[in-house]
mmCIF file of the N, C-alpha and C atoms, coordinates in Angstrom:
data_MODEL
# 
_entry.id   MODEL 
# 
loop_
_atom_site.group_PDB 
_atom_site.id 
_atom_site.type_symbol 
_atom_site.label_atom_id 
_atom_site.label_alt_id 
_atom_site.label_comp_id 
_atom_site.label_asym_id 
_atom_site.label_entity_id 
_atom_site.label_seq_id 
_atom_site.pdbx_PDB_ins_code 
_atom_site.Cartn_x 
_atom_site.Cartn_y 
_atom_site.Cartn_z 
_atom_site.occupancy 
_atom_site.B_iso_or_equiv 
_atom_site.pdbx_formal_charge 
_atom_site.auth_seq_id 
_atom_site.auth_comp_id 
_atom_site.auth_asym_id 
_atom_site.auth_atom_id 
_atom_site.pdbx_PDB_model_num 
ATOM 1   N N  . UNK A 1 1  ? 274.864 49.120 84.482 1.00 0.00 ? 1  UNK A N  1 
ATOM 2   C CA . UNK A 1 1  ? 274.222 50.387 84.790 1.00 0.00 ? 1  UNK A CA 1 
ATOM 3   C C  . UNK A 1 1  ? 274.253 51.266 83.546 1.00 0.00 ? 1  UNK A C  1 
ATOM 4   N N  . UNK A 1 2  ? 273.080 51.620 82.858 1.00 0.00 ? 2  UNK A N  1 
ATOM 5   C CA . UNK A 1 2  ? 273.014 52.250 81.994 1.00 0.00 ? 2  UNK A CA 1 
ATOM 6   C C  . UNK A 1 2  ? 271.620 53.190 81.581 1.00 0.00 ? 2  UNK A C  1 
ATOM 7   N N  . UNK A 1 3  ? 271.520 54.150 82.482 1.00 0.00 ? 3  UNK A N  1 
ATOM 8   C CA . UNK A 1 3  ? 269.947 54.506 82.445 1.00 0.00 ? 3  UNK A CA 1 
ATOM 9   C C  . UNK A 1 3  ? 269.859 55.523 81.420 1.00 0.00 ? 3  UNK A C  1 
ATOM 10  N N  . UNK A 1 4  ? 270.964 55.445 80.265 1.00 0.00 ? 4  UNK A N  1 
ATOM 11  C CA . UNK A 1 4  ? 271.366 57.157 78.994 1.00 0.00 ? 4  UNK A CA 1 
ATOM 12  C C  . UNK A 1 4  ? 269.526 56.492 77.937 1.00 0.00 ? 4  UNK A C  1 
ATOM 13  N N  . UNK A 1 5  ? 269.535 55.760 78.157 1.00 0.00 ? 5  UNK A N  1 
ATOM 14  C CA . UNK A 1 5  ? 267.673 55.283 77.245 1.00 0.00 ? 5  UNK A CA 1 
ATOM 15  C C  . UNK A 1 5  ? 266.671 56.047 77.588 1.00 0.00 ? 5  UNK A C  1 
ATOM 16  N N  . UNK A 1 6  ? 266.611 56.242 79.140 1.00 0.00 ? 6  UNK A N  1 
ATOM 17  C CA . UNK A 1 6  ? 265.662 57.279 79.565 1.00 0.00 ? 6  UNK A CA 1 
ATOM 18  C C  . UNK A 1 6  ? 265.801 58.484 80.454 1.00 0.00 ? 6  UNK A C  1 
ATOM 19  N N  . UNK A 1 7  ? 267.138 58.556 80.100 1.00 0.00 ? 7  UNK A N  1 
ATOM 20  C CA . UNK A 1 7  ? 267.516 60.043 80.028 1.00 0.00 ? 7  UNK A CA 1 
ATOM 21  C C  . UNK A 1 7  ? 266.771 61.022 79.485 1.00 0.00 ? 7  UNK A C  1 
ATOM 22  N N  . UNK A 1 8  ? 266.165 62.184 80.408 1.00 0.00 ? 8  UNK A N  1 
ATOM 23  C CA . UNK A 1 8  ? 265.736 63.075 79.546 1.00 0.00 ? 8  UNK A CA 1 
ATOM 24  C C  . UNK A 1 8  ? 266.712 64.373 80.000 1.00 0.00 ? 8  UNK A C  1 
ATOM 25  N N  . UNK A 1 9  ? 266.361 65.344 79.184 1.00 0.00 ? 9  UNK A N  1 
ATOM 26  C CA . UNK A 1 9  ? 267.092 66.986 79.341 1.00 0.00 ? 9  UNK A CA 1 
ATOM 27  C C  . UNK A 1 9  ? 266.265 67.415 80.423 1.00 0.00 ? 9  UNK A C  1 
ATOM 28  N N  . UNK A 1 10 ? 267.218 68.254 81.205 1.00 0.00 ? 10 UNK A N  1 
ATOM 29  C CA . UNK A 1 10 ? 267.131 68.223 82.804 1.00 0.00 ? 10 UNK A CA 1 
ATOM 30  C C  . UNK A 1 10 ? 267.374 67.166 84.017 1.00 0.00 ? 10 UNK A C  1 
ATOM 31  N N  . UNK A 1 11 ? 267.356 66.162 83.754 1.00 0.00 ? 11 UNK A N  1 
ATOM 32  C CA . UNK A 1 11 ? 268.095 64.586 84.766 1.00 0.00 ? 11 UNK A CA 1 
ATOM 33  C C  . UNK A 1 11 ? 269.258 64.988 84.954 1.00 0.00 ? 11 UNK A C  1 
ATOM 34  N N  . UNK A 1 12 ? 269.770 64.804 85.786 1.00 0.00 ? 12 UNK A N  1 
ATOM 35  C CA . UNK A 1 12 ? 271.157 64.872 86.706 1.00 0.00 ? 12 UNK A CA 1 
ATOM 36  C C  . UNK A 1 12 ? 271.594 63.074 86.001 1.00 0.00 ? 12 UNK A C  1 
ATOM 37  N N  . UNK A 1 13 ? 272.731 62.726 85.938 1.00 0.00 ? 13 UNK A N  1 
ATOM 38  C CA . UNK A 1 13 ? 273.444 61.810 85.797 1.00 0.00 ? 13 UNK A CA 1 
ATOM 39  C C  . UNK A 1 13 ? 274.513 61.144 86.772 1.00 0.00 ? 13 UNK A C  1 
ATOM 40  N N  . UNK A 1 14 ? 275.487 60.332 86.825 1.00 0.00 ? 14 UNK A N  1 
ATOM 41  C CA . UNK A 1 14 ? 276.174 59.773 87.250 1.00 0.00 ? 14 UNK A CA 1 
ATOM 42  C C  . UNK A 1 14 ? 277.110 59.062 86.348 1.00 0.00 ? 14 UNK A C  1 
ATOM 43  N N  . UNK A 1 15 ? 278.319 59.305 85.824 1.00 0.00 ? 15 UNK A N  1 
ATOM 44  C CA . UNK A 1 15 ? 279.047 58.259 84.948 1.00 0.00 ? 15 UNK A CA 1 
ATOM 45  C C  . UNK A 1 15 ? 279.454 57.513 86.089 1.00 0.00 ? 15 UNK A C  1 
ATOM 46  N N  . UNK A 1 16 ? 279.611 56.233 85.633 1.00 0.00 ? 16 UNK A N  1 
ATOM 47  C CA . UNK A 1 16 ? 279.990 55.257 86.412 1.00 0.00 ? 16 UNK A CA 1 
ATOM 48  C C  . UNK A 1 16 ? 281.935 55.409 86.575 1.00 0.00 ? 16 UNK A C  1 
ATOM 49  N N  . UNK A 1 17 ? 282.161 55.014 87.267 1.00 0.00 ? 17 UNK A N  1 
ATOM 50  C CA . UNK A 1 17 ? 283.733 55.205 87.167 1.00 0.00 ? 17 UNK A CA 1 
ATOM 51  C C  . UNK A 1 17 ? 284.914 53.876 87.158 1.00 0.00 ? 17 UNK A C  1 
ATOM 52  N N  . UNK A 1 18 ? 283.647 52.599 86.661 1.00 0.00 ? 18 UNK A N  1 
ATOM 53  C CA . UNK A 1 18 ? 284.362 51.598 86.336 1.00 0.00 ? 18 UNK A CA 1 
ATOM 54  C C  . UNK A 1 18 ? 284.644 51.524 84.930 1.00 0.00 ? 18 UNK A C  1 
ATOM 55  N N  . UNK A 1 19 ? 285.913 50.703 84.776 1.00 0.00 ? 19 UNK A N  1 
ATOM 56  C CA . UNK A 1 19 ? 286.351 50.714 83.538 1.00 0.00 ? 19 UNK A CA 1 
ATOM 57  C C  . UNK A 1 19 ? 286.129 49.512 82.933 1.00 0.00 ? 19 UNK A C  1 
ATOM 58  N N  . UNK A 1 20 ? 285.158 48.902 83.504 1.00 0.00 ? 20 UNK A N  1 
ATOM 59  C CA . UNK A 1 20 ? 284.317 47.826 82.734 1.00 0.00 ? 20 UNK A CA 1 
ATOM 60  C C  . UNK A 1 20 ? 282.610 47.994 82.371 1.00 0.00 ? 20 UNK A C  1 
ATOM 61  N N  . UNK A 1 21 ? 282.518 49.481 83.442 1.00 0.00 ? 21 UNK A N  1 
ATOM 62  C CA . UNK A 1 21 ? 280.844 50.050 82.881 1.00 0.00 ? 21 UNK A CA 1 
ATOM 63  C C  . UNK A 1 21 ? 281.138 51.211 82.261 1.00 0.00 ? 21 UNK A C  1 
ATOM 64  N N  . UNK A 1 22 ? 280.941 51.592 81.496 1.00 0.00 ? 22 UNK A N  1 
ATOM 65  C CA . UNK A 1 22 ? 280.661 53.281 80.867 1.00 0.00 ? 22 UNK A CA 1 
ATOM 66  C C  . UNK A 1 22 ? 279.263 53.943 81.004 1.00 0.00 ? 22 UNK A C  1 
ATOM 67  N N  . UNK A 1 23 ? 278.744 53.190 81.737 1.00 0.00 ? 23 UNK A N  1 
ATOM 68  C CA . UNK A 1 23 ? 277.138 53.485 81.622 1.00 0.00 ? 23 UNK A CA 1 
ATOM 69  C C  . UNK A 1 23 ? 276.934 55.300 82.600 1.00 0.00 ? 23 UNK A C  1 
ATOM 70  N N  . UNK A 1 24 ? 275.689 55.487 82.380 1.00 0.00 ? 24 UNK A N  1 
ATOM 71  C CA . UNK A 1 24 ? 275.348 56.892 83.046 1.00 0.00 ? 24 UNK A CA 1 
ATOM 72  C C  . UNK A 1 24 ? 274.022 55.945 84.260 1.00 0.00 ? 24 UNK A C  1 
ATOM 73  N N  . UNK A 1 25 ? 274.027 56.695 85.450 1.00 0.00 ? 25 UNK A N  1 
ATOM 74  C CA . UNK A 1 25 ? 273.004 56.304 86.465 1.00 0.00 ? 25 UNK A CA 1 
ATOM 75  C C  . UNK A 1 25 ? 272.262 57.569 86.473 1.00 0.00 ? 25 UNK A C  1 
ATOM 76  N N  . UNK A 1 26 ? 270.768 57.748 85.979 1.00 0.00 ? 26 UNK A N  1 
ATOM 77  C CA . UNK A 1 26 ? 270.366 59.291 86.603 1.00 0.00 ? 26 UNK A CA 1 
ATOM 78  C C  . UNK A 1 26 ? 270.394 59.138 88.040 1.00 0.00 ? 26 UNK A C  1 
ATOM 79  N N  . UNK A 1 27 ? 269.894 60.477 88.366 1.00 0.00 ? 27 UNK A N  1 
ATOM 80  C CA . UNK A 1 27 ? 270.406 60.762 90.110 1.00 0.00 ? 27 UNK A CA 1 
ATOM 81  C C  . UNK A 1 27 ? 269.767 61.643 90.390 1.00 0.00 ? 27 UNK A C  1 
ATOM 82  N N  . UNK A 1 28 ? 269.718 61.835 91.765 1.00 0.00 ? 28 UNK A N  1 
ATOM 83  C CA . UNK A 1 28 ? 268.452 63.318 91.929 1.00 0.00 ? 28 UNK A CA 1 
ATOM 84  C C  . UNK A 1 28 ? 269.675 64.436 91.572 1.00 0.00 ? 28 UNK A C  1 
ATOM 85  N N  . UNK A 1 29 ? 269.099 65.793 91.484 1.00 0.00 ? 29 UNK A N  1 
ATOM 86  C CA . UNK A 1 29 ? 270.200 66.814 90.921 1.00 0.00 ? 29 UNK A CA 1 
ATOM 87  C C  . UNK A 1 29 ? 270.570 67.288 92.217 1.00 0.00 ? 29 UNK A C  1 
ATOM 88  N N  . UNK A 1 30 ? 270.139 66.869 93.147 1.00 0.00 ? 30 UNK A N  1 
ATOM 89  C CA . UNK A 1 30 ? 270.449 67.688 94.675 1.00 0.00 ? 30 UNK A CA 1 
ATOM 90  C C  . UNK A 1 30 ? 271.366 66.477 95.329 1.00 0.00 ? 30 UNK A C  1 
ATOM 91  N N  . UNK A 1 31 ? 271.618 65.362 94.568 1.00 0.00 ? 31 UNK A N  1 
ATOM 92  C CA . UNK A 1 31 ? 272.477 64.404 94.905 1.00 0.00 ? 31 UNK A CA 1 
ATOM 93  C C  . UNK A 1 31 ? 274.015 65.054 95.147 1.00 0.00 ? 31 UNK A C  1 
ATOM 94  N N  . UNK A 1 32 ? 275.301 64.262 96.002 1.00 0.00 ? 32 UNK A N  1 
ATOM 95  C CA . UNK A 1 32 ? 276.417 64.446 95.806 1.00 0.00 ? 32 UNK A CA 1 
ATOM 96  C C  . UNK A 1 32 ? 276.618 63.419 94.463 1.00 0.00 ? 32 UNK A C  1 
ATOM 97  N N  . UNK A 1 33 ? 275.581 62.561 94.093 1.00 0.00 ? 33 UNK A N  1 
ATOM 98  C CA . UNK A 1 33 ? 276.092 61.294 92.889 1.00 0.00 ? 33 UNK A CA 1 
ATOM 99  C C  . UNK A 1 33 ? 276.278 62.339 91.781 1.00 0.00 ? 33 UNK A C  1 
ATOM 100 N N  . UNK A 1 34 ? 275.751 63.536 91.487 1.00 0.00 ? 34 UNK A N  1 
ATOM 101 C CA . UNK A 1 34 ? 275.282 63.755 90.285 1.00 0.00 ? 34 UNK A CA 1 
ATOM 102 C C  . UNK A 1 34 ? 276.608 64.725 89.588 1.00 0.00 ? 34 UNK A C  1 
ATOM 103 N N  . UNK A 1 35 ? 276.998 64.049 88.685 1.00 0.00 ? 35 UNK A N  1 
ATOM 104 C CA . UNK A 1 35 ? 278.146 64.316 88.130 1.00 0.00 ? 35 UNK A CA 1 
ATOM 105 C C  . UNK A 1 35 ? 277.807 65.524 86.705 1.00 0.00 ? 35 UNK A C  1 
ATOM 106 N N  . UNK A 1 36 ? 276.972 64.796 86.119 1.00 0.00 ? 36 UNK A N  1 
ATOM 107 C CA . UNK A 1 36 ? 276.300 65.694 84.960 1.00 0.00 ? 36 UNK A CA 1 
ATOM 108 C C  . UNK A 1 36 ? 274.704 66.143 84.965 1.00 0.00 ? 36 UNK A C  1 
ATOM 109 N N  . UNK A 1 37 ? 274.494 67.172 84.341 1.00 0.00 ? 37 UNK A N  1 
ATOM 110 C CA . UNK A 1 37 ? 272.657 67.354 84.069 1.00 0.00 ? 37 UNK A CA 1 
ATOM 111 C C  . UNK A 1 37 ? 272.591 67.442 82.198 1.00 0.00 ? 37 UNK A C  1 
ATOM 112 N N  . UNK A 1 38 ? 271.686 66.751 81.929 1.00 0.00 ? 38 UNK A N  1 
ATOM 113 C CA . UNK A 1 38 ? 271.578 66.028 80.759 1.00 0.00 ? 38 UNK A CA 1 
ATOM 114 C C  . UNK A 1 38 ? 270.682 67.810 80.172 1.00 0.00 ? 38 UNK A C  1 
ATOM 115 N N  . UNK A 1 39 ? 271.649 68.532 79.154 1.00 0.00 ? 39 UNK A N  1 
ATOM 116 C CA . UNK A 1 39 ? 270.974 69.277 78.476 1.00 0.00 ? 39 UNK A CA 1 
ATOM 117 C C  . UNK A 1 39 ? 270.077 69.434 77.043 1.00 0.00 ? 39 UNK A C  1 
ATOM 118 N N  . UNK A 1 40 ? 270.548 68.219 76.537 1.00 0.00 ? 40 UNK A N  1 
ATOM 119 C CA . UNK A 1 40 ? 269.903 68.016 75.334 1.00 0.00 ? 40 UNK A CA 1 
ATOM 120 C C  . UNK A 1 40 ? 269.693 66.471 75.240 1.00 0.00 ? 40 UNK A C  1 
ATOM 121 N N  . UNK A 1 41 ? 268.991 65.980 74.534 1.00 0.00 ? 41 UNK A N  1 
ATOM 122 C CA . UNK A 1 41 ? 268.830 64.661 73.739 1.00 0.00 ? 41 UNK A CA 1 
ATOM 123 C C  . UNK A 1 41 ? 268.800 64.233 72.167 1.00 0.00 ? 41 UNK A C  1 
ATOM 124 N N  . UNK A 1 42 ? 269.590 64.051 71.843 1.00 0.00 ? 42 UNK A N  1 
ATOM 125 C CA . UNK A 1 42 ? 269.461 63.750 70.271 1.00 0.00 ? 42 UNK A CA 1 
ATOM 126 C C  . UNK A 1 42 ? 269.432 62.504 69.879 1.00 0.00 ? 42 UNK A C  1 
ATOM 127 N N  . UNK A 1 43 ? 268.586 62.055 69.058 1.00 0.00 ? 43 UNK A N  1 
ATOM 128 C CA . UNK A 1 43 ? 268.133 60.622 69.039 1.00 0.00 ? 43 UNK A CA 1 
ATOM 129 C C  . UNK A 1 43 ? 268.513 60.293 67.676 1.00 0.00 ? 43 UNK A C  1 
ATOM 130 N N  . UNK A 1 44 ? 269.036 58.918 67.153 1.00 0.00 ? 44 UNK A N  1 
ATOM 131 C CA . UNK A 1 44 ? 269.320 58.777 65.626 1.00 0.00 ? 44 UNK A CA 1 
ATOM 132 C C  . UNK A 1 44 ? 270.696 59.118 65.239 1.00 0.00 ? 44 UNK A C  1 
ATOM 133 N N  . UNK A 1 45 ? 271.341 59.505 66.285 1.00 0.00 ? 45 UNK A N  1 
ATOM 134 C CA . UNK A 1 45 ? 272.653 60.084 65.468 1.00 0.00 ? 45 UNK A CA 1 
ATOM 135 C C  . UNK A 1 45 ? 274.070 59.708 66.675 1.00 0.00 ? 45 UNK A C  1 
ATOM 136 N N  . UNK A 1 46 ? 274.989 59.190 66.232 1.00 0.00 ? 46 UNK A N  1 
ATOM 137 C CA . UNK A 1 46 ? 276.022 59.053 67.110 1.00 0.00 ? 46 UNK A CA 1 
ATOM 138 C C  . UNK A 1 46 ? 277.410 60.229 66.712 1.00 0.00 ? 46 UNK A C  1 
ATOM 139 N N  . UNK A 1 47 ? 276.819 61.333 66.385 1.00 0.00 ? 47 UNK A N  1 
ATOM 140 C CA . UNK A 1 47 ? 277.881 62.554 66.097 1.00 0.00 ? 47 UNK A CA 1 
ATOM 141 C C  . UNK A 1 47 ? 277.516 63.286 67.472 1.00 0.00 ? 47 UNK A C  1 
ATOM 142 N N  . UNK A 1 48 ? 278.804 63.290 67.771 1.00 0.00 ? 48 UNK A N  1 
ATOM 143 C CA . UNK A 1 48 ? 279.160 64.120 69.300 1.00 0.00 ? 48 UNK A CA 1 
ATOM 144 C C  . UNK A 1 48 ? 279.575 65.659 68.909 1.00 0.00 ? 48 UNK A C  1 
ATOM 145 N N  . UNK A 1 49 ? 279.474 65.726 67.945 1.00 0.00 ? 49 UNK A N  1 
ATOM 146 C CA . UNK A 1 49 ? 279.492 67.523 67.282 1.00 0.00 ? 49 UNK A CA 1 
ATOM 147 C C  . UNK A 1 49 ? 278.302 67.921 67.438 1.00 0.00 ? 49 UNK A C  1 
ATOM 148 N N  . UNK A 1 50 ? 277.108 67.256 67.911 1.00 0.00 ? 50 UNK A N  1 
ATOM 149 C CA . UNK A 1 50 ? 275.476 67.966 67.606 1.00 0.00 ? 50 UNK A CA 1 
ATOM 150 C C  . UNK A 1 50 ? 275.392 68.932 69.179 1.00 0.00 ? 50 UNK A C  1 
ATOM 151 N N  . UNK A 1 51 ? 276.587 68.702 69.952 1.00 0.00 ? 51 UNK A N  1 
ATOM 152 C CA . UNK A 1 51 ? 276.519 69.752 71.401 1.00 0.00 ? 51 UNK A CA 1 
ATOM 153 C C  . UNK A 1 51 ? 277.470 70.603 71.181 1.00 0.00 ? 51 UNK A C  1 
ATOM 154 N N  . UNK A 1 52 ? 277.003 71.797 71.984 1.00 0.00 ? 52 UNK A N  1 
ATOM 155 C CA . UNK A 1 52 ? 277.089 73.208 71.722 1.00 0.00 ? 52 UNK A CA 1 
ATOM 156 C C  . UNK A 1 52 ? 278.948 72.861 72.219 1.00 0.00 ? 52 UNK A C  1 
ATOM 157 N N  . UNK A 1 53 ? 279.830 74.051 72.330 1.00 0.00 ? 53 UNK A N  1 
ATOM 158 C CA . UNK A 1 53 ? 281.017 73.937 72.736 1.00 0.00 ? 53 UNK A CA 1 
ATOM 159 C C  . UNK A 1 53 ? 280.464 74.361 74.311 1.00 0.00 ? 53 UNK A C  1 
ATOM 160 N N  . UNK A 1 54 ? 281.826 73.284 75.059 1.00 0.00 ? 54 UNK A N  1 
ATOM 161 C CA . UNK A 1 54 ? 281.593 73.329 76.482 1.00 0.00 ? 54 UNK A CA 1 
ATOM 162 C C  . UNK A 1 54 ? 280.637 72.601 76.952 1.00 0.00 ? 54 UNK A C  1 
ATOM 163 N N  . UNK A 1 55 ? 279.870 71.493 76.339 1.00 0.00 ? 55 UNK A N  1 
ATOM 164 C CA . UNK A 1 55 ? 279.573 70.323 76.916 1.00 0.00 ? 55 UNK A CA 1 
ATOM 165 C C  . UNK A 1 55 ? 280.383 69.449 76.336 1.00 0.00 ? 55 UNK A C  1 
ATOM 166 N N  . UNK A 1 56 ? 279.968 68.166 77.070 1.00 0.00 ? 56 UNK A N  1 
ATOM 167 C CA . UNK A 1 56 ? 280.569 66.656 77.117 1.00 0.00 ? 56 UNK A CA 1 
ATOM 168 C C  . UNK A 1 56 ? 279.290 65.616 75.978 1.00 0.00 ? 56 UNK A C  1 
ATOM 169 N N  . UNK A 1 57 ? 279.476 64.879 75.328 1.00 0.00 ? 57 UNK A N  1 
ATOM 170 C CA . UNK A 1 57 ? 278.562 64.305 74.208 1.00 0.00 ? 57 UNK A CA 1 
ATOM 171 C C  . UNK A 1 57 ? 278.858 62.573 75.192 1.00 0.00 ? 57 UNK A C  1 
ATOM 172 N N  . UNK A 1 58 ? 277.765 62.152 75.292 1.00 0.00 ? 58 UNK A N  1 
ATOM 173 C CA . UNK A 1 58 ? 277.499 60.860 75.777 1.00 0.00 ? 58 UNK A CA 1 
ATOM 174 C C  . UNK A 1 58 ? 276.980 60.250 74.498 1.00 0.00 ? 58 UNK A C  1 
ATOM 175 N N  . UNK A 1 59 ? 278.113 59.197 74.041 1.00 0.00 ? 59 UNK A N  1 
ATOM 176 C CA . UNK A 1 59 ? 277.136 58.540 72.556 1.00 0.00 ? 59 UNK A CA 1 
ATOM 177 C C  . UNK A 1 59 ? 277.050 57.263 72.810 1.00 0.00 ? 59 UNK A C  1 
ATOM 178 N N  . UNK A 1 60 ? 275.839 57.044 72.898 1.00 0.00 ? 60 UNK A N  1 
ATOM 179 C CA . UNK A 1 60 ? 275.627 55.806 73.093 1.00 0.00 ? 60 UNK A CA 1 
ATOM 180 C C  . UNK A 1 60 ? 275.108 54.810 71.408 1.00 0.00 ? 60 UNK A C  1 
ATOM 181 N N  . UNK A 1 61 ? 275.231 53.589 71.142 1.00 0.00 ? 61 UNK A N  1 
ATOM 182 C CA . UNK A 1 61 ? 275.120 53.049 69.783 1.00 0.00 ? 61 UNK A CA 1 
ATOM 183 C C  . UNK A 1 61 ? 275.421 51.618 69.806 1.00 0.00 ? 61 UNK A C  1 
ATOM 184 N N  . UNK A 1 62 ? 273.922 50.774 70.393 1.00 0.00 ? 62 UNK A N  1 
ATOM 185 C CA . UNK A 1 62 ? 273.926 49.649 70.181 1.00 0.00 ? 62 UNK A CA 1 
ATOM 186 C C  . UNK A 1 62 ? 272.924 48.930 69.302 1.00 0.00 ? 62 UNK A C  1 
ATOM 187 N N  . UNK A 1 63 ? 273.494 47.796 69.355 1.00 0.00 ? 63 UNK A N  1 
ATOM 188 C CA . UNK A 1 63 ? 273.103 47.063 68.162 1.00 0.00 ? 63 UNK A CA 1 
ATOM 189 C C  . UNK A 1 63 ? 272.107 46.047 68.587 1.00 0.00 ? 63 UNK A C  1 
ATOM 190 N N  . UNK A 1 64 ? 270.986 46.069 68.373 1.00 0.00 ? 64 UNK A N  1 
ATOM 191 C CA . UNK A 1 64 ? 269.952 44.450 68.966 1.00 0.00 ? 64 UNK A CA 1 
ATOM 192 C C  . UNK A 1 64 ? 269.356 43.802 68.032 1.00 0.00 ? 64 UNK A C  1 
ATOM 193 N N  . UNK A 1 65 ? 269.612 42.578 68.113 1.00 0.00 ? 65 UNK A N  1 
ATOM 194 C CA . UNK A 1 65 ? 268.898 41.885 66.673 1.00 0.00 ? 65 UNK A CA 1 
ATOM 195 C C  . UNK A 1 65 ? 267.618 41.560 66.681 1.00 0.00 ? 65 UNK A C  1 
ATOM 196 N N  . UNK A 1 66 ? 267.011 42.058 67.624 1.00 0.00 ? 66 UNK A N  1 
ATOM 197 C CA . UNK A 1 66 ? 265.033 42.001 67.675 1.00 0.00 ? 66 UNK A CA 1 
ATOM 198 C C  . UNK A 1 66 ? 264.676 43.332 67.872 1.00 0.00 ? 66 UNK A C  1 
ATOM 199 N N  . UNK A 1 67 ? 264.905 44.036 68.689 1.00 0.00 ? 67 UNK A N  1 
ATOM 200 C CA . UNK A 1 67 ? 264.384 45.196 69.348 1.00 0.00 ? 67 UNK A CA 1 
ATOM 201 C C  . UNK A 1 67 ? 264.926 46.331 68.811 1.00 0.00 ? 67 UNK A C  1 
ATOM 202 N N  . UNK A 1 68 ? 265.619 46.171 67.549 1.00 0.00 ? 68 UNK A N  1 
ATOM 203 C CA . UNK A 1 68 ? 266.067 47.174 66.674 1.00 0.00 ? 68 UNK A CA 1 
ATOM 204 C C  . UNK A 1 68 ? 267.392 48.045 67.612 1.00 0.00 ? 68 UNK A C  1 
ATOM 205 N N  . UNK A 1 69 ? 268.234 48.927 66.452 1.00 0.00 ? 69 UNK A N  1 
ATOM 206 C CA . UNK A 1 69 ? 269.342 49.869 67.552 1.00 0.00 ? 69 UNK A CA 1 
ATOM 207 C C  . UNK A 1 69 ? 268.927 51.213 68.216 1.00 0.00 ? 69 UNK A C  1 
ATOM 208 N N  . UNK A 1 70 ? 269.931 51.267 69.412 1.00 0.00 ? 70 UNK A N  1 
ATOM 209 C CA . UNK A 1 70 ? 269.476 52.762 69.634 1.00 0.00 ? 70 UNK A CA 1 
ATOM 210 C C  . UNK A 1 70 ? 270.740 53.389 69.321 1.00 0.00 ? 70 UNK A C  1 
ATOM 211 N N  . UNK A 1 71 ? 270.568 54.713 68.705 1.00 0.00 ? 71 UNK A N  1 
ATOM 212 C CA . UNK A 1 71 ? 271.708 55.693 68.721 1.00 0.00 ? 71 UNK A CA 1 
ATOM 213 C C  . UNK A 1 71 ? 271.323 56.774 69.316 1.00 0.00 ? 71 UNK A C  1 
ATOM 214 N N  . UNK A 1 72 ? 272.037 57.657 69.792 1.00 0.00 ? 72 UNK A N  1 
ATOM 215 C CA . UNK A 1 72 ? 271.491 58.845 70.525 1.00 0.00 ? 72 UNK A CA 1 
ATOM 216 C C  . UNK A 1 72 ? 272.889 59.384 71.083 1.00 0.00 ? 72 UNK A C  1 
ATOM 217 N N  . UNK A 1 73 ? 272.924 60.509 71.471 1.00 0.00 ? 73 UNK A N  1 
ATOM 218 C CA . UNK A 1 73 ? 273.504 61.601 71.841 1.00 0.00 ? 73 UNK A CA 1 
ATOM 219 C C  . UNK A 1 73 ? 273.053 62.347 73.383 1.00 0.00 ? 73 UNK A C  1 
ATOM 220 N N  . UNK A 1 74 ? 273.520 62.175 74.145 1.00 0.00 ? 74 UNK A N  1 
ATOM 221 C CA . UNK A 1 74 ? 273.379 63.059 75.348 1.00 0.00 ? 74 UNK A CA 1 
ATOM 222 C C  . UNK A 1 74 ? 274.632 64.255 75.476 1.00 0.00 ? 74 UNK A C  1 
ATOM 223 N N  . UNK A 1 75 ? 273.967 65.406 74.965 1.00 0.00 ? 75 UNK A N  1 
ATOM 224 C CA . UNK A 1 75 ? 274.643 66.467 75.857 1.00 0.00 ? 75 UNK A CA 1 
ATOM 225 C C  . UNK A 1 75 ? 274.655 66.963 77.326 1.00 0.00 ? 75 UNK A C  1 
ATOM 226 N N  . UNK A 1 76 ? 276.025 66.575 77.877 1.00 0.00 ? 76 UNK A N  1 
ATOM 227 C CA . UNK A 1 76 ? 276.098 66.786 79.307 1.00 0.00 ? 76 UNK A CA 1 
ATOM 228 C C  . UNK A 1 76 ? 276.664 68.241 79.802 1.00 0.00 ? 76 UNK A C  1 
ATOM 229 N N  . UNK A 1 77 ? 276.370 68.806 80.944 1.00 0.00 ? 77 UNK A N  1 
ATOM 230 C CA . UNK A 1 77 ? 276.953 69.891 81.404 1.00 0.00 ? 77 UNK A CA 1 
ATOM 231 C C  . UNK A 1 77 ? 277.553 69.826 83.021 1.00 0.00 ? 77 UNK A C  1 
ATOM 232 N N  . UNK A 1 78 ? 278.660 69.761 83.178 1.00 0.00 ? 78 UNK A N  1 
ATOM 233 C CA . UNK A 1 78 ? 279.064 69.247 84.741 1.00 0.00 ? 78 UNK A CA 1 
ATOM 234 C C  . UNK A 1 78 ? 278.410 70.248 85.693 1.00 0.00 ? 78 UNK A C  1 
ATOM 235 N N  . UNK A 1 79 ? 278.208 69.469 86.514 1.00 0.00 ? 79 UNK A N  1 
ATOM 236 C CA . UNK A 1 79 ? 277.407 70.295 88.022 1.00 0.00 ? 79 UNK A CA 1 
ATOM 237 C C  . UNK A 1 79 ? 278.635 70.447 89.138 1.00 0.00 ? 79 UNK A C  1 
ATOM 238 N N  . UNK A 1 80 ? 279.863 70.345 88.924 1.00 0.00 ? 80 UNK A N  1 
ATOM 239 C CA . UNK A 1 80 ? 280.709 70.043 89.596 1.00 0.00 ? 80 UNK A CA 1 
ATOM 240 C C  . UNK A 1 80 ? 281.772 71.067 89.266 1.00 0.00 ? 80 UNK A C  1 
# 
C-alpha cells in the first residue's frame, strides 16, 4: 500500500500501521481512516526540512532501473 505517487495537496491520507508497510493509503477526508491531509508536494527532493514547522515530512525515494526514481516529499498535517 503506497498511494504517496498520487498524492496530491488536499488528499486525506492513511499511514499504514504495519511495520512491514510504511506506505500512505489516500482516504476520503470525512473518513475515520484519515490520519493526515497532504499540504504540500515537493517533487525531486528527499529533504524533510522543505515543510513548514508543525508538519510531519513523508519522504519517499525509490530507485527503478527502467522507469527511472521517484523522490518527493509530502507535507502532512494531522486531522486528528
Amino acid at each position: 500500500m503506497d498511494d504517496a505517487e498520487s498524492a496530491e495537496a488536499g488528499d486525506c491520507v492513511q499511514k499504514s500501521s504495519s511495520a512491514l508497510d510504511d506506505g500512505l493509503k489516500v482516504v476520503d477526508c470525512g473518513s475515520s481512516e484519515a490520519d493526515y491531509k497532504v499540504s504540500t508536494v515537493h517533487n525531486d527532493t528527499t529533504d524533510p526540512t522543505v515543510c513548514s514547522e508543525g508538519e510531519s515530512a513523508y519522504v519517499k525515494d525509490v530507485h527503478r532501473r527502467r522507469s527511472g526514481n521517484t523522490r518527493m516529499v509530502l507535507c502532512l498535517t494531522s486531522v486528528k
